[in-house]
C-alpha positions as CSV (number, residue, x, y, z in Angstrom):
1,X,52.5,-9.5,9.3
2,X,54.1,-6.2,10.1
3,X,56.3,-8.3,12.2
4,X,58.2,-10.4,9.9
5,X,57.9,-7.7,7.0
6,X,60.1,-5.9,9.6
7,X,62.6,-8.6,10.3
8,X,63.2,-9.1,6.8
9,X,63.6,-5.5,5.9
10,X,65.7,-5.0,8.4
11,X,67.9,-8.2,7.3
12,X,68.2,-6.5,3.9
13,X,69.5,-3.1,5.6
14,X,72.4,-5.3,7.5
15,X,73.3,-7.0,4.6
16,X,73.4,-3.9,2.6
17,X,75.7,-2.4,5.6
18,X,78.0,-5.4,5.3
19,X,78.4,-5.4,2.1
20,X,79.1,-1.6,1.9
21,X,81.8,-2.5,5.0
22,X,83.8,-5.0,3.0
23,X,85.4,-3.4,-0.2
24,X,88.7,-5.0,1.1
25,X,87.2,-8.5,0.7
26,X,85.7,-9.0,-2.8
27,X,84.5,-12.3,-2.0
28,X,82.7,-11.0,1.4
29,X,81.8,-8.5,-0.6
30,X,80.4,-10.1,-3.4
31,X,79.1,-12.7,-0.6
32,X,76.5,-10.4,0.8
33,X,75.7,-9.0,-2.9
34,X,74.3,-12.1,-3.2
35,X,72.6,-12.9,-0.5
36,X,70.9,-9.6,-0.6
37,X,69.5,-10.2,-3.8
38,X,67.2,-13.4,-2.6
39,X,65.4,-11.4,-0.1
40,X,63.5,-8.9,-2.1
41,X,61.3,-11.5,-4.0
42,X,60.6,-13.7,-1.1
43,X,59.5,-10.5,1.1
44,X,57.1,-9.7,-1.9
45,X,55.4,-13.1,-2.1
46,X,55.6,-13.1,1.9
47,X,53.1,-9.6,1.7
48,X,51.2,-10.4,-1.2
49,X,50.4,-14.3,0.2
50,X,49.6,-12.8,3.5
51,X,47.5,-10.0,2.4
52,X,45.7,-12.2,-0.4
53,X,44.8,-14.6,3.0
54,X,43.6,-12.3,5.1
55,X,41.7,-9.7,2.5
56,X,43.9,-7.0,3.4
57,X,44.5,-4.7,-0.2
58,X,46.8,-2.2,1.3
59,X,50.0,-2.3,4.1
60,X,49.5,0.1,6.8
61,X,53.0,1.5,6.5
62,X,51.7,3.9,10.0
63,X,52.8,0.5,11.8
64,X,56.6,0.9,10.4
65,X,59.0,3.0,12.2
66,X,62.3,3.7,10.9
67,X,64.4,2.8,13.6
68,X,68.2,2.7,14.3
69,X,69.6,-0.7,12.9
70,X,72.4,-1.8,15.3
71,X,75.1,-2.9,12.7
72,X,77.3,-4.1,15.8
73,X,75.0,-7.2,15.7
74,X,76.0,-10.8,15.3
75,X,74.7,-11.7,12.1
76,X,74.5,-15.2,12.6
77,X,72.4,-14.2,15.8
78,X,70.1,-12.0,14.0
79,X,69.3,-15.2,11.4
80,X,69.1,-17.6,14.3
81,X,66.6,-15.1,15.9
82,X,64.6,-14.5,12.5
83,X,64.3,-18.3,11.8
84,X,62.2,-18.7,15.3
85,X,60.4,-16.2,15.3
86,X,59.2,-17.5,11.3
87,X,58.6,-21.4,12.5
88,X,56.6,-19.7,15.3
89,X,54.5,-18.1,12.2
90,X,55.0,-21.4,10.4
91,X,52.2,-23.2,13.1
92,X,49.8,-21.0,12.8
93,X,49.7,-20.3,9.0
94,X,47.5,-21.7,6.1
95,X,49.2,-23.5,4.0
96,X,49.8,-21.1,0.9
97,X,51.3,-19.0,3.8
98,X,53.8,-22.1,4.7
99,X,54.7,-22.5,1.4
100,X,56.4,-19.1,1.4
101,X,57.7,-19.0,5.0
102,X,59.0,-22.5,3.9
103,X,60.9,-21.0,1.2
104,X,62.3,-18.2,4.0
105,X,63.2,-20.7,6.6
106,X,65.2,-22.1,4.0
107,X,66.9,-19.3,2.8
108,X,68.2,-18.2,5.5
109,X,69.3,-22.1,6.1
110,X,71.5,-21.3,3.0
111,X,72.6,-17.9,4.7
112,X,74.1,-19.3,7.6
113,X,75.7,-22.3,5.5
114,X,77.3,-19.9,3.1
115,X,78.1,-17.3,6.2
């Protein structure tokens, strides 16, 4: 789980750096606003699914490390990247847990339409 919390986190952080990086180009700007703001809800029910499945009541946050985000990195890359490494979860997962990552694959489906 740790994983993917950590992929989406750090999605959010590059976002939030892109959006910081384009003042000069409101609609880029206002671009990664939005897709910022889908990620938050979908990375709560992701936890919250995951840890209601496996009887977990609390995230070991001792398994996060706050790492250097490389903001050099293609973006469209990084989402490519994500999206395996989620159908690779998607196999293996119940199917209240599929519903979610369903939901995930797709937005970042919209992300790289939109991008």
């Amino acid at each position: 789980m740790e994983k993917y919390i950590a992929i989406l986190k750090t999605y959010i952080d590059l976002l939030q750096f892109l959006h910081w990086n384009t003042a000069k180009d409101y609609a880029s700007h206002i671009l990664f606003e939005r897709l910022m703001g889908e990620i938050p809800d979908l990375l709560d029910r992701f936890v919250e699914v995951s840890m209601g499945n496996k009887g977990i009541t609390q995230v070991d946050f001792s398994k996060f490390k706050n790492e250097k985000i490389d903001t050099n990195v293609d973006l469209r890359k990084f989402i490519e990247n994500a999206k395996a490494e989620f159908n690779v979860l998607l196999v293996s997962s119940n199917e209240t847990e599929q519903n979610v990552i369903v939901d995930i694959l797709e937005m970042f489906d919209r992300h790289l339409y939109l991008l």
